[in-house]
N, C-alpha and C positions, 0 to 999 in steps of 0.2 A: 584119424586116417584120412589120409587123401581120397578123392574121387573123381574120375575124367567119365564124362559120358560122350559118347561119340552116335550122332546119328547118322548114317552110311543111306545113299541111295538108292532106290529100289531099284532092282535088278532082278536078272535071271536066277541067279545063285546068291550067296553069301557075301562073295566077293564084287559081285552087280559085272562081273567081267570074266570071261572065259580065258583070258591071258594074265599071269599071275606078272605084276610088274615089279621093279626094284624097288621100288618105294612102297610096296606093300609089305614085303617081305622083310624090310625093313621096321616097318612102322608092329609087324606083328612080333620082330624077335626085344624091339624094346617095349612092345606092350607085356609082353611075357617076364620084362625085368623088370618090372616095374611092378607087378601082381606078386614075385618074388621077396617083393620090398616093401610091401605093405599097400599098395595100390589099388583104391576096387574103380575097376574100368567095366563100365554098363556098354555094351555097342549093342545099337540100335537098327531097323532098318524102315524108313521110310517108304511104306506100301502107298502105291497110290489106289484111289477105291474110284472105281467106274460109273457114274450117273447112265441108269437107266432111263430111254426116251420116249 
Protein backbone atom coordinates (compact mmCIF):
# COMPACT_ATOMS: atom_id res chain seq x y z
CA UNK A 1 0.00 0.00 0.00
CA UNK A 2 0.87 3.30 -0.75
CA UNK A 3 1.32 6.16 1.86
CA UNK A 4 1.45 10.33 1.40
CA UNK A 5 1.87 12.11 4.49
CA UNK A 6 1.21 15.60 4.26
CA UNK A 7 2.11 18.22 7.01
CA UNK A 8 -0.21 21.28 6.64
CA UNK A 9 0.62 24.62 8.49
CA UNK A 10 -0.75 25.84 11.66
CA UNK A 11 -3.58 27.80 11.33
CA UNK A 12 -6.76 28.89 12.58
CA UNK A 13 -8.78 25.85 11.47
CA UNK A 14 -7.95 22.79 9.48
CA UNK A 15 -7.56 24.33 6.53
CA UNK A 16 -5.07 27.24 8.26
CA UNK A 17 -7.38 29.63 6.04
CA UNK A 18 -10.80 31.00 6.22
CA UNK A 19 -11.27 31.16 2.36
CA UNK A 20 -11.52 27.61 0.75
CA UNK A 21 -9.25 28.03 -2.48
CA UNK A 22 -9.27 25.98 -5.96
CA UNK A 23 -6.53 24.30 -5.29
CA UNK A 24 -7.62 22.93 -2.17
CA UNK A 25 -10.69 21.77 -3.26
CA UNK A 26 -8.78 20.23 -5.58
CA UNK A 27 -6.20 18.60 -3.94
CA UNK A 28 -9.14 17.14 -1.36
CA UNK A 29 -11.34 15.53 -4.26
CA UNK A 30 -8.00 13.68 -5.47
CA UNK A 31 -6.94 12.91 -1.95
CA UNK A 32 -10.31 11.26 -1.60
CA UNK A 33 -9.44 9.05 -5.06
CA UNK A 34 -6.95 8.09 -4.09
CA UNK A 35 -8.04 6.60 -0.24
CA UNK A 36 -10.58 5.03 -2.79
CA UNK A 37 -7.74 3.34 -4.44
CA UNK A 38 -5.96 1.95 -1.88
CA UNK A 39 -4.14 5.17 -0.59
CA UNK A 40 -3.38 5.77 3.31
CA UNK A 41 -2.86 9.69 3.45
CA UNK A 42 -1.84 10.86 7.15
CA UNK A 43 -2.31 14.90 7.09
CA UNK A 44 -0.84 16.53 9.67
CA UNK A 45 -0.92 19.85 11.22
CA UNK A 46 2.16 21.81 12.36
CA UNK A 47 1.24 23.52 15.96
CA UNK A 48 3.58 25.90 16.83
CA UNK A 49 4.14 25.84 20.93
CA UNK A 50 4.87 29.25 22.51
CA UNK A 51 8.16 29.67 24.90
CA UNK A 52 7.26 31.19 28.03
CA UNK A 53 9.38 34.25 29.38
Amino acid sequence: MSKIEIFEAAGCCATSSVVVSDEAVKWNASAEWAKKHGVNIQRYSRQRTRSSS
